[in-house]
C-alpha positions in Angstrom: 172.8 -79.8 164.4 173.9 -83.5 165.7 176.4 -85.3 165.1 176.8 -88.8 163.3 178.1 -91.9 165.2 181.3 -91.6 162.7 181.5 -87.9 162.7 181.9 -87.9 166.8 184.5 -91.0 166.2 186.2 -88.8 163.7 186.3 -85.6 166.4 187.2 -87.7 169.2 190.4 -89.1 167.1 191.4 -85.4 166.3 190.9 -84.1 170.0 192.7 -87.4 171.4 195.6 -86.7 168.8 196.3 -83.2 170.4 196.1 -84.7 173.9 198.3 -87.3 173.2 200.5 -86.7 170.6 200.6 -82.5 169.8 200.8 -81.7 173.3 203.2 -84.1 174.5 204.6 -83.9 171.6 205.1 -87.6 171.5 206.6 -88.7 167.7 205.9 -92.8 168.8 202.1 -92.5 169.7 201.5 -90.7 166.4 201.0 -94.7 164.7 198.4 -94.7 166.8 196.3 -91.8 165.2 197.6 -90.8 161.9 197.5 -92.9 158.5 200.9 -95.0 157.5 200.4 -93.2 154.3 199.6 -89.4 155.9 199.3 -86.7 153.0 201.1 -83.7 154.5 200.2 -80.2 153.2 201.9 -77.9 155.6 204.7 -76.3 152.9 207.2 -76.6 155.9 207.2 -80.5 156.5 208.0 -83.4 153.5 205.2 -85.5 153.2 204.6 -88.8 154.9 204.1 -89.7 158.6 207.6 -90.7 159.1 209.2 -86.5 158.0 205.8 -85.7 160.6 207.6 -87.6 163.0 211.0 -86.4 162.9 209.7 -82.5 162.5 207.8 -83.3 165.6 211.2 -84.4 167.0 212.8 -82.0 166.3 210.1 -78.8 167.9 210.2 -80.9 170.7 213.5 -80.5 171.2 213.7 -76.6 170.4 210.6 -75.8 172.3 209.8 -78.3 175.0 207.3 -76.1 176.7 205.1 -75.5 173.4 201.4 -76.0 174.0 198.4 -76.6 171.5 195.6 -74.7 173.4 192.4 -76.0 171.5 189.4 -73.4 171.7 187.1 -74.7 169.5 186.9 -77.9 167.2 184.5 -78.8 164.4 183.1 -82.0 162.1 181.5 -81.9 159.1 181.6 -85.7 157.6 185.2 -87.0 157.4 186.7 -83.8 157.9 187.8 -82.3 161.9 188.9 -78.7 161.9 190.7 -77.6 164.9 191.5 -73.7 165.9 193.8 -73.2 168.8 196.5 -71.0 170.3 199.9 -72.4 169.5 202.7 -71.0 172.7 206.1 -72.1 172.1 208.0 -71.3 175.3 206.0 -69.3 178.7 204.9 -65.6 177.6 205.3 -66.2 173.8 202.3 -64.6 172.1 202.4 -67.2 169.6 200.3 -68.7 166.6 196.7 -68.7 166.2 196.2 -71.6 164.0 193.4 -73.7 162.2 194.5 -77.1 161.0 191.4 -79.6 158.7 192.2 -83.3 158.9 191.0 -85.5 156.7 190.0 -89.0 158.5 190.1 -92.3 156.5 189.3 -95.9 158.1 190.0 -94.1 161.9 193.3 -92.9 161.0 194.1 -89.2 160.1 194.8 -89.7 156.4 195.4 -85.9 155.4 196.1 -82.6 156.9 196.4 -78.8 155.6 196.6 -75.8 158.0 196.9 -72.1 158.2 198.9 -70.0 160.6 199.0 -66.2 161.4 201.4 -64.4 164.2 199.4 -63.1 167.5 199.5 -59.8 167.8 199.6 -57.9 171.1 198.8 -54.1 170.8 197.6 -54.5 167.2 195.0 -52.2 165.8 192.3 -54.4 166.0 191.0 -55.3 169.8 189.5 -58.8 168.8 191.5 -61.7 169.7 191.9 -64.0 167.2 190.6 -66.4 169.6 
């Protein structure tokens, strides 16, 4: 299946947003990529871009080594969803998660996401991955 001119815009904004604003976990590049009037879904974070900002502030600050491992990313008109391995500190297990932005006039306008523990030595042998 290809990909539209706007759809590969859209994915490209989503992919540069981890690379430059999830992973470095830079709060003052995240003007550059998400919507002055962001709709926030995550039940742990107020709404808005500026409560975005200060939440990611403040993991910065209790987990500077976190990384966002991306393993696979998809596009399907104006929405990007992304599923990667989230690793707060070296050796943490950590989240798999799946996060669907919405993209509006090249801006991340909207974002909901889902989040389960890793489990090592679990029943099932599948990585979530």
């Amino acid at each position: 299946m290809s990909r539209t001119t706007q759809e590969e815009a859209n994915l490209a904004l989503v992919l540069d947003m981890f690379a430059q604003v999830l992973n470095p976990m830079d709060s003052a590049a995240a003007d550059r990529f998400l919507a002055a009037d962001y709709i926030q879904h995550n039940q742990s974070v107020e709404p808005g871009l500026a409560p975005f900002k200060a939440f990611l502030d403040m993991i910065r600050e209790q987990t500077p080594d976190a990384v966002h491992d991306v393993k696979r990313a998809f596009v399907d008109g104006d929405h990007v969803t992304v599923h990667y391995h989230v690793r707060r500190w070296p050796d943490d297990p950590g989240w798999a998660v799946i996060d669907i932005f919405r993209v509006e006039d090249g801006k991340i306008a909207e974002h909901w996401d889902v989040m389960q523990d890793v489990i090592e030595g679990g029943p099932n042998p599948n990585s979530p991955f």
